[in-house]
Structures are given as C-alpha cells and as structure tokens.
C-alpha positions as CSV (number, residue, x, y, z in Angstrom):
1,X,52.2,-110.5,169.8
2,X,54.1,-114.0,169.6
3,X,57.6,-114.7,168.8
4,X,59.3,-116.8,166.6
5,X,61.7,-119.2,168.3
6,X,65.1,-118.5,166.2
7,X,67.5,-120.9,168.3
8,X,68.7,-123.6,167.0
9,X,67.9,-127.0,167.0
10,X,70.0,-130.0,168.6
11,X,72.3,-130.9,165.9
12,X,72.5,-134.5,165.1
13,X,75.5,-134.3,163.3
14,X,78.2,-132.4,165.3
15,X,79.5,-133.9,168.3
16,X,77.5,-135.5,171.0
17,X,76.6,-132.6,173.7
18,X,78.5,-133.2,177.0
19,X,74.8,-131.8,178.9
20,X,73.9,-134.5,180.7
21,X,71.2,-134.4,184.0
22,X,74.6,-135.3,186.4
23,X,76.4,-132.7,185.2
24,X,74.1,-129.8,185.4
25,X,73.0,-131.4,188.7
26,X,76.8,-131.0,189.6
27,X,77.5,-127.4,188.1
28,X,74.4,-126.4,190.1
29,X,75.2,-127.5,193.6
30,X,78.8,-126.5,193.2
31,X,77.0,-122.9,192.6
32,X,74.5,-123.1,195.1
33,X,78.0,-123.8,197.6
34,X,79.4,-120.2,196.1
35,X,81.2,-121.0,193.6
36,X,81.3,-118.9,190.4
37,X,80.3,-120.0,187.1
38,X,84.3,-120.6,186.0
39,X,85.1,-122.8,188.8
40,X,82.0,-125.2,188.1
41,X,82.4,-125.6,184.8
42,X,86.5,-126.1,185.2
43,X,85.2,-128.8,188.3
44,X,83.4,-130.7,185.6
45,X,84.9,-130.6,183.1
46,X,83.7,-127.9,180.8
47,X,84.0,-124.9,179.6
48,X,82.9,-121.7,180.2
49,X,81.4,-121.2,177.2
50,X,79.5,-124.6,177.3
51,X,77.7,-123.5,180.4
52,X,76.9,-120.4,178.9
53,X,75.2,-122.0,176.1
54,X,73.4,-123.9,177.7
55,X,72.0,-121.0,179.9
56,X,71.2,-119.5,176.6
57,X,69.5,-122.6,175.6
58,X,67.4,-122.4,178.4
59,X,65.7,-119.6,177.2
60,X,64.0,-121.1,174.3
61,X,60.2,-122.6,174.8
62,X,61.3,-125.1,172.0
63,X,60.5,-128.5,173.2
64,X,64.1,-129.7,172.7
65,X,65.8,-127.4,175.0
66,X,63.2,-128.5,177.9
67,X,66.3,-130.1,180.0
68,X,68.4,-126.4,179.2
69,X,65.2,-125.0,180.6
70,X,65.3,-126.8,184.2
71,X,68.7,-126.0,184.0
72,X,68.8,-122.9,183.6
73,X,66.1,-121.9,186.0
74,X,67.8,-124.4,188.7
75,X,71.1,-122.1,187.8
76,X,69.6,-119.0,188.6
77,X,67.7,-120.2,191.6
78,X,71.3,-121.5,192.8
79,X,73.1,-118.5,192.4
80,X,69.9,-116.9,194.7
81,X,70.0,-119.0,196.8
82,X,73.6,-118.4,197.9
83,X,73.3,-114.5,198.1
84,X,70.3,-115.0,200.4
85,X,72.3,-117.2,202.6
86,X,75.1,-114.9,202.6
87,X,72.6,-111.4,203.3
88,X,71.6,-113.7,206.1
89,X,74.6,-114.4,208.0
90,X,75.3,-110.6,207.6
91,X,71.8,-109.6,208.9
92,X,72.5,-111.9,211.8
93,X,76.5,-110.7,212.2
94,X,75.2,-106.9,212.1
95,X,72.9,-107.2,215.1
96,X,76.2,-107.1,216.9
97,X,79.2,-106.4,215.0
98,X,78.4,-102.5,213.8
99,X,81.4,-103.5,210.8
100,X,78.5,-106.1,209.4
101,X,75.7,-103.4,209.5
102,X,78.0,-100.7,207.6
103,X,78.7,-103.2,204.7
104,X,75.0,-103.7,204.2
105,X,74.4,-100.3,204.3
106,X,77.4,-99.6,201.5
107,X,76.1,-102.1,199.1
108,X,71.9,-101.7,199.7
109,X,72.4,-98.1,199.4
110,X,75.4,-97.1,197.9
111,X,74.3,-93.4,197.3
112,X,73.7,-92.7,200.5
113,X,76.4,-94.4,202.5
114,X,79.4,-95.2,200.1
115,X,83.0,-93.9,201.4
116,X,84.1,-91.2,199.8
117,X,87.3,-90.8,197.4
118,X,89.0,-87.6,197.8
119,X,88.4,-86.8,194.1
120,X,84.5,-87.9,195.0
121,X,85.0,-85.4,197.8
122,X,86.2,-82.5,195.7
123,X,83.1,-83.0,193.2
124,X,80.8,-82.8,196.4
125,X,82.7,-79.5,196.9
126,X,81.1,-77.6,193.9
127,X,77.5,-78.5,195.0
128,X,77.2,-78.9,198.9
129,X,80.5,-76.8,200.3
130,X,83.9,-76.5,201.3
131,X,82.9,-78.2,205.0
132,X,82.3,-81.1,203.0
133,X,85.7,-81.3,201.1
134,X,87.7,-80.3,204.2
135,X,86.9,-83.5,206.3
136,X,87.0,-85.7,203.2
137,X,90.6,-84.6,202.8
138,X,91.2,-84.6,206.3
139,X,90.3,-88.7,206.6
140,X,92.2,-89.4,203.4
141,X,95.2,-87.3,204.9
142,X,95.0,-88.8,208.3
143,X,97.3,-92.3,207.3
144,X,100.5,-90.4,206.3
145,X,102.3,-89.0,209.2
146,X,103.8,-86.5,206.9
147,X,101.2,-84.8,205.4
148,X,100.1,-84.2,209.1
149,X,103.5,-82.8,210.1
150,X,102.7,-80.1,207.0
151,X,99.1,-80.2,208.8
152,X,100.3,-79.2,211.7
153,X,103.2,-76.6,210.5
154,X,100.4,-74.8,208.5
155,X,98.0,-74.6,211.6
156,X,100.8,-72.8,213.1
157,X,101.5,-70.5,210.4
158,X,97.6,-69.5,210.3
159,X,97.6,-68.8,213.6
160,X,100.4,-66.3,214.3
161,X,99.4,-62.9,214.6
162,X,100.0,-61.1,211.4
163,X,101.6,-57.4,211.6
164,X,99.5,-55.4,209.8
165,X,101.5,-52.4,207.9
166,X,100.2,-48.6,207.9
C-alpha cells in the first residue's frame, strides 16, 4: 500500500524561510544541552511554531523537505540523547543515594511504586482493605500537629473501659 505525499511544497512566493543548516544546527545542540523546545526556538530567534513546522516537515519523503528530514531526526535524537544522559547520572546517584533509586522506581514503574494520595488511598480501600487506607491516612496525617492531638485524644477515648449496662 503507498501513500500519497499531501504536504506542501516550498513556496516560492511567500517569505523567504528562516531554516537555514546553522540554525537547526543551533536549535539542536541547545536541545541536546536540556533545553526545551520553547527556549531554543526563543534563543534563535523563532518561534515555536516555526520549529514545529519544520519537525512536521520532516516527515515528508518529498525531496524538498530532505534538510527538514536531517533535522528532524537530529531533533529527536537530541532530545534522547539528553534523557539518556540524565537516566545515567541517576543510575549512577542511586547506587548510593537510596532518594535517586526511589525516583527511578516512581517514574519506570509508576503502578507499582507511585505515592499514594489520600483520595488514591480511599479507592484502594474498596478493593484491597481498610489496613491499606488506615496507614495512607496515617502518613498524610502525620505533618499537622493537630490532627495528631485529635489522634491521640481518640486513642484515648477507644481505649477506656466502657461500662456495660444490664
């Protein structure tokens, strides 16, 4: 099955394009340094939307978009790049800082090892038990002195012996 190519051709009417080799050369290195796509474009001096386009360019296998195309894969390989150096560091920071190892676990797998909210924590209620929901609420709890001064008042309350009438 083939496509049809339905992008559109440079115009040689409208205004001169502002792509240019340096440029994307520029956009890509700031990128590959960490930057996000805004702050490249506003550090050379176009817009957002420009560099969008021409990321969208890149996709066509028309001849005339053959710069867009190293562009856009450079782009791409950029923004890889970066995150891989970044997983790196962390890799290296988590074989002794247990803080590093926990964020990698909470973003490679979130399901598993994501804090819980207390509203999270009352939804895990209904399907694995109240254990589950006590301790949630008790971390959430723990930072305001007084919700443990009620804490501790109702502890006491549960805990007196209770006449029982005949």
């Amino acid at each position: 099955m083939s496509y049809i190519d339905v992008s559109p051709a440079p115009n040689p009417c409208g205004r001169p394009t502002r792509f240019d080799p340096e440029t994307a050369a520029r956009i890509v290195a700031l990128v590959r340094d960490g930057n996000p796509r805004r702050t490249a474009a506003n550090a050379c001096a176009v817009g957002l939307r420009t560099v969008h386009r021409w990321l969208a360019h890149g996709r066509s296998e028309a001849p005339e978009w053959a710069e867009h195309r190293a562009f856009r894969l450079e782009y791409y390989r950029a923004e890889a790049e970066f995150r891989s150096r970044l997983v790196r560091l962390v890799n290296h920071a988590a074989a002794t800082d247990w803080r590093a190892a926990l964020a990698l676990l909470e973003r490679r797998d979130a399901k598993n090892f994501t804090r819980l909210t207390r509203t999270e924590a009352l939804n895990v209620h209904r399907v694995e038990g109240h254990v589950m929901v006590h301790l949630e609420q008790q971390r959430s709890m723990l930072a305001d002195p007084r919700v443990m001064e009620l804490q501790c008042e109702m502890d006491r309350i549960m805990t007196q012996p209770k006449a029982i009438e005949v």
